[in-house]
Each structure stands twice: as C-alpha cells, then as structure tokens.
CHARMM internal coordinates of N, CA and C (Angstrom, degrees):
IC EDIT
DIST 1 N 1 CA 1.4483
DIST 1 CA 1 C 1.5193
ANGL 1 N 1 CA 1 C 109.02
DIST 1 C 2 N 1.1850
ANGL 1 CA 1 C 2 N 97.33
DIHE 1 N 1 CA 1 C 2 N 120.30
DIST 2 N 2 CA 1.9457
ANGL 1 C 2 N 2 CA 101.86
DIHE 1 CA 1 C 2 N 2 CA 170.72
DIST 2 CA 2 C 1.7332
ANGL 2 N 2 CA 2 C 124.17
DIHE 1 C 2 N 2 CA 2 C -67.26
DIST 2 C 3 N 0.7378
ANGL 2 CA 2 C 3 N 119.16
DIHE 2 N 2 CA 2 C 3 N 142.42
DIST 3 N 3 CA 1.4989
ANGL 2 C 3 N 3 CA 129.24
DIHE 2 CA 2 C 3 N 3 CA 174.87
DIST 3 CA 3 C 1.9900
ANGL 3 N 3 CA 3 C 100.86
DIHE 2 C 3 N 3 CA 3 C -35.63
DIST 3 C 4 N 1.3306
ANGL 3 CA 3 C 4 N 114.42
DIHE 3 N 3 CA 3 C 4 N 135.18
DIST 4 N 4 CA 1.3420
ANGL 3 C 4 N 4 CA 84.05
DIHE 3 CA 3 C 4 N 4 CA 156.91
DIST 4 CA 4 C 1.2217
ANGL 4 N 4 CA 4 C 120.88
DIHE 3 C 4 N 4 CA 4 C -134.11
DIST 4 C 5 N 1.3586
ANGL 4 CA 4 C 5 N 129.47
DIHE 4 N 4 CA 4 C 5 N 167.83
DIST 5 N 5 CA 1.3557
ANGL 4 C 5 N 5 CA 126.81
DIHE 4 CA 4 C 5 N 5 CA -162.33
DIST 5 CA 5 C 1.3350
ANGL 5 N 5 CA 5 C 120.91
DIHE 4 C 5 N 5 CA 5 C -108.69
DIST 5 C 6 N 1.5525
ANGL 5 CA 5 C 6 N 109.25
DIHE 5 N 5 CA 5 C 6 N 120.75
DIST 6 N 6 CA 1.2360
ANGL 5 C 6 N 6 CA 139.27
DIHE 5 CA 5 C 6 N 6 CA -164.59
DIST 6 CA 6 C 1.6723
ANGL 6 N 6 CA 6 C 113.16
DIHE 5 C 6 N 6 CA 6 C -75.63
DIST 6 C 7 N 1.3358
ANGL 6 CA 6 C 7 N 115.52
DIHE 6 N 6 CA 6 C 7 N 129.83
DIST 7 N 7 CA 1.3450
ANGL 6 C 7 N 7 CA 104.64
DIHE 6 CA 6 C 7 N 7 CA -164.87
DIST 7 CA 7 C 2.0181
ANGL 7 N 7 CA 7 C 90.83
DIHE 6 C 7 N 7 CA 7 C -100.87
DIST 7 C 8 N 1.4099
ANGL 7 CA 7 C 8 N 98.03
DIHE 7 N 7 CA 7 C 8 N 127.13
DIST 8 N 8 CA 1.6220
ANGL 7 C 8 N 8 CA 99.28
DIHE 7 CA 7 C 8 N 8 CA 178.13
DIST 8 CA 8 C 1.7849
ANGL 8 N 8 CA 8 C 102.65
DIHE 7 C 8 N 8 CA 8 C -96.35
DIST 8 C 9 N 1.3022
ANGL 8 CA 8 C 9 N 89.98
DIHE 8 N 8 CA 8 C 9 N 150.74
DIST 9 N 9 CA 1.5801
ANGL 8 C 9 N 9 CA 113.38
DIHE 8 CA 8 C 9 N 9 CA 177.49
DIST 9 CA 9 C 1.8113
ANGL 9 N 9 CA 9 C 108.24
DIHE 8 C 9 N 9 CA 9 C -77.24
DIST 9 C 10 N 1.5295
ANGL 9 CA 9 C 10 N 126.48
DIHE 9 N 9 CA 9 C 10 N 102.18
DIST 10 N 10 CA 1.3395
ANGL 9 C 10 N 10 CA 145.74
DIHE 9 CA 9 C 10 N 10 CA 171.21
DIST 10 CA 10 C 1.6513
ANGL 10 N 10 CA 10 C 105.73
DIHE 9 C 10 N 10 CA 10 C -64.67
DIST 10 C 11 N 1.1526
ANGL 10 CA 10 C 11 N 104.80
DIHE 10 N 10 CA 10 C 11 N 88.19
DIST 11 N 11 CA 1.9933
ANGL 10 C 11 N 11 CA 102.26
DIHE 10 CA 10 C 11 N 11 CA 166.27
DIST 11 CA 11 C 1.6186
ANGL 11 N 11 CA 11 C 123.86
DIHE 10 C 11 N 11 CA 11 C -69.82
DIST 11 C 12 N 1.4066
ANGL 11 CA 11 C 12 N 101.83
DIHE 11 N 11 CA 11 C 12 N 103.98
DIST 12 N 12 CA 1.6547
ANGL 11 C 12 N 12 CA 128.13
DIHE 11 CA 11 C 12 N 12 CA -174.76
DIST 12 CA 12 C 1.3890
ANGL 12 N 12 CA 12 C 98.70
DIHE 11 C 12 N 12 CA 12 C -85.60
DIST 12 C 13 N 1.5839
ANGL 12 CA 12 C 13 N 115.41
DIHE 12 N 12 CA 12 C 13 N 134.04
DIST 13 N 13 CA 1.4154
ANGL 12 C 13 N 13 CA 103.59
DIHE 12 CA 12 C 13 N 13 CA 160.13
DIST 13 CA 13 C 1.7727
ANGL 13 N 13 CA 13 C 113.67
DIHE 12 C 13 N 13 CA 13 C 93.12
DIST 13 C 14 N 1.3204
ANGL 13 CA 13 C 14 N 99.61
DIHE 13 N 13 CA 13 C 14 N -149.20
DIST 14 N 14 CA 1.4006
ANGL 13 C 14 N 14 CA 99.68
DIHE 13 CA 13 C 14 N 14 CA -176.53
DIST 14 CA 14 C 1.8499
ANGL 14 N 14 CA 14 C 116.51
DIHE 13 C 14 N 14 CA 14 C -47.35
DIST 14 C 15 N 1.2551
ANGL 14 CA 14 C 15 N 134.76
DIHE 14 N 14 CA 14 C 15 N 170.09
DIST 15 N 15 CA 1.2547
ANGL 14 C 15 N 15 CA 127.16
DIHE 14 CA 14 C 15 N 15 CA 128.60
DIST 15 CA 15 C 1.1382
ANGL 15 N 15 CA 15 C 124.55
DIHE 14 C 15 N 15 CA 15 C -100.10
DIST 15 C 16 N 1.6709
ANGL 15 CA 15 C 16 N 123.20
DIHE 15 N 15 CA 15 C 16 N 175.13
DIST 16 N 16 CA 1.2050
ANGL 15 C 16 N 16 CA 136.41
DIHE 15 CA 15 C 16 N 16 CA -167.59
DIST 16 CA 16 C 1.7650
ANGL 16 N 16 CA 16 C 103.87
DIHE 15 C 16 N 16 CA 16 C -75.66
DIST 16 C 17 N 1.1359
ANGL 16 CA 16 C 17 N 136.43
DIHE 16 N 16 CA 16 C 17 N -41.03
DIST 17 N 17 CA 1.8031
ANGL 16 C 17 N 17 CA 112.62
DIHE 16 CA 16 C 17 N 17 CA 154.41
DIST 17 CA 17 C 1.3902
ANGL 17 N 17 CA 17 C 105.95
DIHE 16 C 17 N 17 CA 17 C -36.15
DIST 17 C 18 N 1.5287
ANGL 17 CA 17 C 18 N 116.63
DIHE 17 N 17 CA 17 C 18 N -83.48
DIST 18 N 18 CA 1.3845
ANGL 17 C 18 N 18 CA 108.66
DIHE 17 CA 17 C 18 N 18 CA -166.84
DIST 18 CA 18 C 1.4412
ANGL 18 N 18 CA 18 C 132.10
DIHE 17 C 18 N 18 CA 18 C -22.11
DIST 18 C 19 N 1.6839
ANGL 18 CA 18 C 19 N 108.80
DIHE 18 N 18 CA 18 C 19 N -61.09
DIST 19 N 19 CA 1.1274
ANGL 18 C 19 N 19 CA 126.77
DIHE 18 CA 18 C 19 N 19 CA -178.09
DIST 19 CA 19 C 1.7324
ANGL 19 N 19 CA 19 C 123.14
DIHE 18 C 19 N 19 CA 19 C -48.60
DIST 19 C 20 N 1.9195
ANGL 19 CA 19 C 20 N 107.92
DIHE 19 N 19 CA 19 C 20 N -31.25
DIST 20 N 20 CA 1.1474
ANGL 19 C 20 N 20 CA 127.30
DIHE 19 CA 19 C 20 N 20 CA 176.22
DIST 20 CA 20 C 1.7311
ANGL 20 N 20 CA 20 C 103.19
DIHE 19 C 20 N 20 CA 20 C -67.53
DIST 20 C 21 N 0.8425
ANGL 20 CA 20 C 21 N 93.83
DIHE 20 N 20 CA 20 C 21 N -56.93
DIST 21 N 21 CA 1.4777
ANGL 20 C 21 N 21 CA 107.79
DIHE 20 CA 20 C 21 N 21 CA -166.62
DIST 21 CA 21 C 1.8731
ANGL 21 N 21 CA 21 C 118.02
DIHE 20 C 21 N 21 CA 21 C -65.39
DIST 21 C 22 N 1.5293
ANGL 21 CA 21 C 22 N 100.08
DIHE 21 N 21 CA 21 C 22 N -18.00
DIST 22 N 22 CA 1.6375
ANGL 21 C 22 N 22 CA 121.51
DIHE 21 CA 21 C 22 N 22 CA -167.16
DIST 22 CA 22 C 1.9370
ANGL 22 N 22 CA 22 C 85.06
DIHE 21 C 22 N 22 CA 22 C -91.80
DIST 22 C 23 N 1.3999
ANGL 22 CA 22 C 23 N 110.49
DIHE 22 N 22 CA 22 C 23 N -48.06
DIST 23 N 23 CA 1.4020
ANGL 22 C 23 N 23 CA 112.58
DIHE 22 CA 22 C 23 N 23 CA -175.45
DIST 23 CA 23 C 1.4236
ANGL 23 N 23 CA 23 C 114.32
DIHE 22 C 23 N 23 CA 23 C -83.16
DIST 23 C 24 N 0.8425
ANGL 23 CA 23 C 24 N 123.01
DIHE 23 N 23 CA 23 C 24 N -11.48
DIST 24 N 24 CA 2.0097
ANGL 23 C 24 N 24 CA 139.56
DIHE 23 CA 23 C 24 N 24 CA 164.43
DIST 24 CA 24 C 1.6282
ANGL 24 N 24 CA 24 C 101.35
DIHE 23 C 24 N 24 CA 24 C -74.01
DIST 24 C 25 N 1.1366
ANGL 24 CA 24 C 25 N 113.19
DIHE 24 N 24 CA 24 C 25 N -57.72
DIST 25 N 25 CA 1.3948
ANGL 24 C 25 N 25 CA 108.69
DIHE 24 CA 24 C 25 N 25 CA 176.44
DIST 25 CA 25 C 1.2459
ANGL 25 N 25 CA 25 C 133.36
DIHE 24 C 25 N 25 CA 25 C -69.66
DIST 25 C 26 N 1.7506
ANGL 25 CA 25 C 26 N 137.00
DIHE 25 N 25 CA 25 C 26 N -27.66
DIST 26 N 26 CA 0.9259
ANGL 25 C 26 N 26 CA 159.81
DIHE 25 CA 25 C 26 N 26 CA -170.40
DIST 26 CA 26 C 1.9041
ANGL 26 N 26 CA 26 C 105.06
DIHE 25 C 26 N 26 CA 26 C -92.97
DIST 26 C 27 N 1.6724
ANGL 26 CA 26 C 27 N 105.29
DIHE 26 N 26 CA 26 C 27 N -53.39
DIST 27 N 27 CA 1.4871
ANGL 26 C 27 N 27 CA 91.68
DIHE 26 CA 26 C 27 N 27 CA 173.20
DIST 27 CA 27 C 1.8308
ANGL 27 N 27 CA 27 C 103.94
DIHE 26 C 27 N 27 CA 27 C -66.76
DIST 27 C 28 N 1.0078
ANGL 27 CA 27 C 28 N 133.58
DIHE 27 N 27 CA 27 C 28 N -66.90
DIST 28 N 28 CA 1.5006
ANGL 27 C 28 N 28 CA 121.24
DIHE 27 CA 27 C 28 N 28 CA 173.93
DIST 28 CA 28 C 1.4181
ANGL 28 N 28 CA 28 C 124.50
DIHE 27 C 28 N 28 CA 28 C -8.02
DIST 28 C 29 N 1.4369
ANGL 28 CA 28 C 29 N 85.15
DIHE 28 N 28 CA 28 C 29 N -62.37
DIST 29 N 29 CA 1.5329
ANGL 28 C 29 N 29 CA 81.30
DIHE 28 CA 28 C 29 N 29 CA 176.70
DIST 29 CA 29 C 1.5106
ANGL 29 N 29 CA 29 C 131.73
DIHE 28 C 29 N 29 CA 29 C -68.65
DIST 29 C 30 N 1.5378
ANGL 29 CA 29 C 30 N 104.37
DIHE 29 N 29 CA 29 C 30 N -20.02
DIST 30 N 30 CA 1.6707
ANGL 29 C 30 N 30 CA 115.62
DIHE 29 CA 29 C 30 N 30 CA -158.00
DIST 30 CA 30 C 2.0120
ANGL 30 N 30 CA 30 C 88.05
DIHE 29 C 30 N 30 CA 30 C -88.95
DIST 30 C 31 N 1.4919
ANGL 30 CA 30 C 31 N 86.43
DIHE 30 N 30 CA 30 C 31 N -15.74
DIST 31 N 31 CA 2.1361
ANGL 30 C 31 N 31 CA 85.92
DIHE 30 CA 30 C 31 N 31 CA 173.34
DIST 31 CA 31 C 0.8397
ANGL 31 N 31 CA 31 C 128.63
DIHE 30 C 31 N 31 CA 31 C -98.83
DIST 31 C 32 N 1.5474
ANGL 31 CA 31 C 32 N 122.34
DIHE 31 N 31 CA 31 C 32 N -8.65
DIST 32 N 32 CA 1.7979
ANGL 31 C 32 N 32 CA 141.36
DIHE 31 CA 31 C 32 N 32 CA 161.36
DIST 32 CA 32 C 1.6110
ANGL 32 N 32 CA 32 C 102.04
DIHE 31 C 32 N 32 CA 32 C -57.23
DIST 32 C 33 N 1.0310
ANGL 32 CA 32 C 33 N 102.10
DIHE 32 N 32 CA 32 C 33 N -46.63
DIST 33 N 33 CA 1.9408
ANGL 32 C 33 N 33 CA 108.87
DIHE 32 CA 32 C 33 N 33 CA -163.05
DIST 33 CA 33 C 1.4770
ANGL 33 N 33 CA 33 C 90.25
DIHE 32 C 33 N 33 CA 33 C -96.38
DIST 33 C 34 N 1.0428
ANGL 33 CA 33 C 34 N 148.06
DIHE 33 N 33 CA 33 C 34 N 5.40
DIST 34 N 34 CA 1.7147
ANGL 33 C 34 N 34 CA 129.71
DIHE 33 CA 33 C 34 N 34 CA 159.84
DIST 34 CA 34 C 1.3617
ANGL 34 N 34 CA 34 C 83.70
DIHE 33 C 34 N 34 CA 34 C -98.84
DIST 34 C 35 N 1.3331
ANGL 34 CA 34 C 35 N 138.86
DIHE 34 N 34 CA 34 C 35 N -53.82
DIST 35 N 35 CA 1.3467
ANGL 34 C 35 N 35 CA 122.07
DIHE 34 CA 34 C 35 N 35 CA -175.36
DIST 35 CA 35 C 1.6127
ANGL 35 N 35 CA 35 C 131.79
DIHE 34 C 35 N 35 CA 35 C -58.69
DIST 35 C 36 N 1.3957
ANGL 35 CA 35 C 36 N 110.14
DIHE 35 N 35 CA 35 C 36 N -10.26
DIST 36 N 36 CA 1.1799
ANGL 35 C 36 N 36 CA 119.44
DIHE 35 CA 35 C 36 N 36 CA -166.86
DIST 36 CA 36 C 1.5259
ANGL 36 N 36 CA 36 C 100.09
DIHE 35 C 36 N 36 CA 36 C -104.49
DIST 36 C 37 N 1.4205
ANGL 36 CA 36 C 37 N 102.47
DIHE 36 N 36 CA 36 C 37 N -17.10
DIST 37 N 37 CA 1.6727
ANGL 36 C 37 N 37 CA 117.27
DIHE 36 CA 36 C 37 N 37 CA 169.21
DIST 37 CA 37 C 1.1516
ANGL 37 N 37 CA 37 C 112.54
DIHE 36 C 37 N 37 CA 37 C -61.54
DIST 37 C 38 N 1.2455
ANGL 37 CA 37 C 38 N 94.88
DIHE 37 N 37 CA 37 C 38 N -59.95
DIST 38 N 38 CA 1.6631
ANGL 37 C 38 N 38 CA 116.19
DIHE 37 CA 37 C 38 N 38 CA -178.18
DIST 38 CA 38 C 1.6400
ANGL 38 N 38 CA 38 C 117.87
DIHE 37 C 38 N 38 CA 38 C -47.82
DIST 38 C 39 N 1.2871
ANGL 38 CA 38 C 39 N 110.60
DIHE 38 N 38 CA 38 C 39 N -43.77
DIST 39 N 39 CA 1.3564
ANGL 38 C 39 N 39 CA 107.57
DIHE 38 CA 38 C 39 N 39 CA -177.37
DIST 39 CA 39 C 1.4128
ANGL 39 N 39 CA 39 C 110.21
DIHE 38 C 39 N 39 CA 39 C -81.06
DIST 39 C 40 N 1.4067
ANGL 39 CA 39 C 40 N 123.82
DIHE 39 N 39 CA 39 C 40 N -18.35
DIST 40 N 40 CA 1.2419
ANGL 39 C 40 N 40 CA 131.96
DIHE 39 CA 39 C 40 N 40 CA 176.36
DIST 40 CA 40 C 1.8764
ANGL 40 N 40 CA 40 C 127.26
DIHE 39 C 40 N 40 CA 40 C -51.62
DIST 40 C 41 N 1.7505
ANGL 40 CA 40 C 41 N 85.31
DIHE 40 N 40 CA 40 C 41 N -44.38
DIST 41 N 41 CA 1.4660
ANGL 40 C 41 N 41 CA 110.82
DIHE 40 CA 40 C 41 N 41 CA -178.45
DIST 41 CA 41 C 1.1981
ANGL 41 N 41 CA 41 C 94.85
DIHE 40 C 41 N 41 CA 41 C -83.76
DIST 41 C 42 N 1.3768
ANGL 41 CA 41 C 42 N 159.54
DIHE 41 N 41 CA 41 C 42 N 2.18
DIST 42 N 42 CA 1.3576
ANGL 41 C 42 N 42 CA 136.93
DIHE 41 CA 41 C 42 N 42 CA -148.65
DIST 42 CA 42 C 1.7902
ANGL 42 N 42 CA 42 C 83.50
DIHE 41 C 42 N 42 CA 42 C -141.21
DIST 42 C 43 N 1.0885
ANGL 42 CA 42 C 43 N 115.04
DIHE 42 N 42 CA 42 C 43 N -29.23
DIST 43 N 43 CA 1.6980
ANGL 42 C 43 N 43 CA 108.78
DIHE 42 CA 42 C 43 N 43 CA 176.72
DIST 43 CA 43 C 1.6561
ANGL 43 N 43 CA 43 C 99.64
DIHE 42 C 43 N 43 CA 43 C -71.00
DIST 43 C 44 N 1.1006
ANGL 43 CA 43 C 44 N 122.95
DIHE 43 N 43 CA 43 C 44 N -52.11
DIST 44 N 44 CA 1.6084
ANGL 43 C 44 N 44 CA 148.83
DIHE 43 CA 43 C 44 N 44 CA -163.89
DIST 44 CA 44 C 1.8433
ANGL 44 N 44 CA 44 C 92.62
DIHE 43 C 44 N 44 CA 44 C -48.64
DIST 44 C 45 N 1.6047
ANGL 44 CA 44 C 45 N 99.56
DIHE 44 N 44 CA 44 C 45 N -58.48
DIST 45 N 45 CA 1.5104
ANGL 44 C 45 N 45 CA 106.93
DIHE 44 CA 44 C 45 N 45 CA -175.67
DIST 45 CA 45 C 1.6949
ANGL 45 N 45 CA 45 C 122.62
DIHE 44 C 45 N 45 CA 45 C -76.93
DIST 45 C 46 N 1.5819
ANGL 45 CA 45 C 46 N 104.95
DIHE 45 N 45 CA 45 C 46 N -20.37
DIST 46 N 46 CA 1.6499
ANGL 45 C 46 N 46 CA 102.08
DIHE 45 CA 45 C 46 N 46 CA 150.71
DIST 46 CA 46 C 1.0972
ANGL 46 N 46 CA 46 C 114.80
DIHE 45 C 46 N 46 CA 46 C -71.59
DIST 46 C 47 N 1.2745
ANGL 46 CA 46 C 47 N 115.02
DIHE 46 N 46 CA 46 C 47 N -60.37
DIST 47 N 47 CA 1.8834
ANGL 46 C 47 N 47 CA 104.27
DIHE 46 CA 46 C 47 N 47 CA -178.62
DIST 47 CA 47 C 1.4750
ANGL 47 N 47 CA 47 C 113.50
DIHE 46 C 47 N 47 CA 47 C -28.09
DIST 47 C 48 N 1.5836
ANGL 47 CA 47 C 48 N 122.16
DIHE 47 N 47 CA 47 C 48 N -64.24
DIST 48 N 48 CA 0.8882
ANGL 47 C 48 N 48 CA 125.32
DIHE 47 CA 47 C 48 N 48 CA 170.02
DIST 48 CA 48 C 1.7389
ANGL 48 N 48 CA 48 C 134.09
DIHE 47 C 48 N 48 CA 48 C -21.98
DIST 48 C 49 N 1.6592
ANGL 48 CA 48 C 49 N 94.88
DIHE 48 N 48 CA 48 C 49 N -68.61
DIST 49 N 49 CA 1.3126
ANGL 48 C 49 N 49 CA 111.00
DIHE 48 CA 48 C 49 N 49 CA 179.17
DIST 49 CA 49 C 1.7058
ANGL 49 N 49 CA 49 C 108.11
DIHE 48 C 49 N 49 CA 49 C -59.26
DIST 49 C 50 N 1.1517
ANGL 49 CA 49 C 50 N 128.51
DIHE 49 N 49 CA 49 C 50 N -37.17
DIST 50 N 50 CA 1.5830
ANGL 49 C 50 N 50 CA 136.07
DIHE 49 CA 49 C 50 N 50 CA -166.77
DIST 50 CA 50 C 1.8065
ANGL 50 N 50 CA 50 C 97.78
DIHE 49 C 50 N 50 CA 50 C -92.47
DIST 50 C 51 N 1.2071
ANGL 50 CA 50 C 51 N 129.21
DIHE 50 N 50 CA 50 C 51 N 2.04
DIST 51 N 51 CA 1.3654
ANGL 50 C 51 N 51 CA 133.79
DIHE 50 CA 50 C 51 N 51 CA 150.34
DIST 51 CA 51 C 1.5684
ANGL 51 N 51 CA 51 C 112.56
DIHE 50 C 51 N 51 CA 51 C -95.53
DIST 51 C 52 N 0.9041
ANGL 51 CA 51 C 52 N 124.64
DIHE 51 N 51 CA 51 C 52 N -17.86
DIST 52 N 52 CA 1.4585
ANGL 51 C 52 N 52 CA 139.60
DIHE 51 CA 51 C 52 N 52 CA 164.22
DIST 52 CA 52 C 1.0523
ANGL 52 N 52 CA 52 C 122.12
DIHE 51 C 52 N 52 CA 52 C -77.06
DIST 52 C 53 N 1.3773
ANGL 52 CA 52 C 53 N 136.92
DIHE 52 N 52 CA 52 C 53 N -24.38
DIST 53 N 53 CA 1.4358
ANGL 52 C 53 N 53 CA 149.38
DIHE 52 CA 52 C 53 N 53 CA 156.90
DIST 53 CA 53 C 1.3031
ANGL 53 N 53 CA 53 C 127.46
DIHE 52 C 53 N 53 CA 53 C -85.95
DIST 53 C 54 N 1.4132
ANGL 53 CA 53 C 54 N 98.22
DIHE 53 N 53 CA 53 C 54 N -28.84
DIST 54 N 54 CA 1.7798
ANGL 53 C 54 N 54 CA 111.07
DIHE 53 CA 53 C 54 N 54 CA 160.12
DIST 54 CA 54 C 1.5065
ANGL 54 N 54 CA 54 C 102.34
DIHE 53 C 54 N 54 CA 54 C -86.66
DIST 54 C 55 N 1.0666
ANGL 54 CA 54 C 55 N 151.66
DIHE 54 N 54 CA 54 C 55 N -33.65
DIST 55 N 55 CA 1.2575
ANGL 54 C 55 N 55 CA 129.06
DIHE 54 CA 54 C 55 N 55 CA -166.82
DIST 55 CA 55 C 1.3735
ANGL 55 N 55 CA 55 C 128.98
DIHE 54 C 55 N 55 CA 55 C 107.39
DIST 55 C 56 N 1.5241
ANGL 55 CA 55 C 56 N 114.46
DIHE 55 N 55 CA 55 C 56 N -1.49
DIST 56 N 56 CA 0.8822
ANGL 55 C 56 N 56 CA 148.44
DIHE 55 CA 55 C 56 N 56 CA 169.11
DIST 56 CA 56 C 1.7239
ANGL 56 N 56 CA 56 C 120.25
DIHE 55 C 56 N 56 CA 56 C -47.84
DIST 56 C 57 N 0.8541
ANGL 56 CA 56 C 57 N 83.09
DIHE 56 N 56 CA 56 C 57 N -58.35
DIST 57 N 57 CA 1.5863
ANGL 56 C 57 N 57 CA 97.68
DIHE 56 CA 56 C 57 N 57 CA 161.23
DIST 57 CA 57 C 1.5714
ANGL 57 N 57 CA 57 C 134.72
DIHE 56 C 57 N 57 CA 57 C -138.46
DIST 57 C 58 N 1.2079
ANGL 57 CA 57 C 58 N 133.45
DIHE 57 N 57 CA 57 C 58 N 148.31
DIST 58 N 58 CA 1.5636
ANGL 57 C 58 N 58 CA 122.05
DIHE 57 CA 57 C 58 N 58 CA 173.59
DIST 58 CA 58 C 1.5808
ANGL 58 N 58 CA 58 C 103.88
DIHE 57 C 58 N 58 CA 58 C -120.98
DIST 58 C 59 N 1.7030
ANGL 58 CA 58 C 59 N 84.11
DIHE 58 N 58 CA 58 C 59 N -178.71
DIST 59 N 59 CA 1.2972
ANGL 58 C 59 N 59 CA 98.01
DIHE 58 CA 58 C 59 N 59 CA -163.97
DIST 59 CA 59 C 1.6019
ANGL 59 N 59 CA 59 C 118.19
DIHE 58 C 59 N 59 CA 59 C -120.41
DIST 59 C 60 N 1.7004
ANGL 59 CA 59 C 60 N 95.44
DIHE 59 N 59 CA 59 C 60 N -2.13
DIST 60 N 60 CA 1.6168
ANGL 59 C 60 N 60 CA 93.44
DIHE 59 CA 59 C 60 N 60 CA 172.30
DIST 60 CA 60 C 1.4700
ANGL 60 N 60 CA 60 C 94.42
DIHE 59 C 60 N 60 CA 60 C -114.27
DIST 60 C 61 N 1.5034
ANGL 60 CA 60 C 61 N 97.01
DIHE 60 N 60 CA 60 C 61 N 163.45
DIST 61 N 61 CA 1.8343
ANGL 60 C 61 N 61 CA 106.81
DIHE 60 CA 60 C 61 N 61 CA 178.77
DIST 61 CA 61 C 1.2232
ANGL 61 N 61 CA 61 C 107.21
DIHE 60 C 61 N 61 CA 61 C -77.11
DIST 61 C 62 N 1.5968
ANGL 61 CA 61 C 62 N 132.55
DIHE 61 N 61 CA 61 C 62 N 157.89
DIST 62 N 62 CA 1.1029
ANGL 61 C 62 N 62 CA 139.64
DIHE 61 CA 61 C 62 N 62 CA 154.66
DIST 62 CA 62 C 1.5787
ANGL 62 N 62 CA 62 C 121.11
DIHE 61 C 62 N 62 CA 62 C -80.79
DIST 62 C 63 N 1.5469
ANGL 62 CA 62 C 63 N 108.50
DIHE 62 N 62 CA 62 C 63 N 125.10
DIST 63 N 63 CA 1.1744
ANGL 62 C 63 N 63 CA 120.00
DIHE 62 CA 62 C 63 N 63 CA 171.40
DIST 63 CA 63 C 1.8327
ANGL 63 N 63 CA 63 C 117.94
DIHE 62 C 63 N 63 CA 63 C -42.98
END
COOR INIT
IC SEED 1 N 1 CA 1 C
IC BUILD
C-alpha cells in the first residue's frame, strides 16, 4: 500500500484569534441589548403594577 495523500485545509481570510475575539465581541454585545431589553420590560411592568396599587389604573372593564 502506498502512502496516501492527505488533502490539508488552507486558512483564507480571518484567523482563529480574530474569529474568537470577532465572536466575543458580537455575542457581548448581542447580550447588552437583550439585557437592556430586559430591564426595559421589567421597569414598564413596575410602573404598571405601582399604578395598580394606586388606582391609577384597573384591570377589569366597567360595566
């Protein structure tokens, strides 16, 4: 049996630091803005609730 020849994979383009560091930065960021979402909806839903205890607003319809 002859040796046989292995075809190797040529890295074009980015390298693998970069790529770490491109995907380190991008999920961060893509979790700042769900988090910043997050706190958005959760202020929105106290307001809510603390107009609901004042009277401010209700929650059943009037006849």
């Amino acid at each position: 049996m002859a040796g046989h020849k292995v075809a190797h994979i040529t890295l074009k383009g980015l390298n693998l630091v970069k790529e770490i560091i491109l995907g380190s930065t991008l999920g961060l960021l893509a979790g700042g803005l769900w988090k910043m979402h997050h706190w958005n909806e959760q202020r929105r839903s106290r307001a809510f609730f603390d107009m609901l205890e004042k009277g401010g607003v209700g929650i059943v319809a009037e006849e």
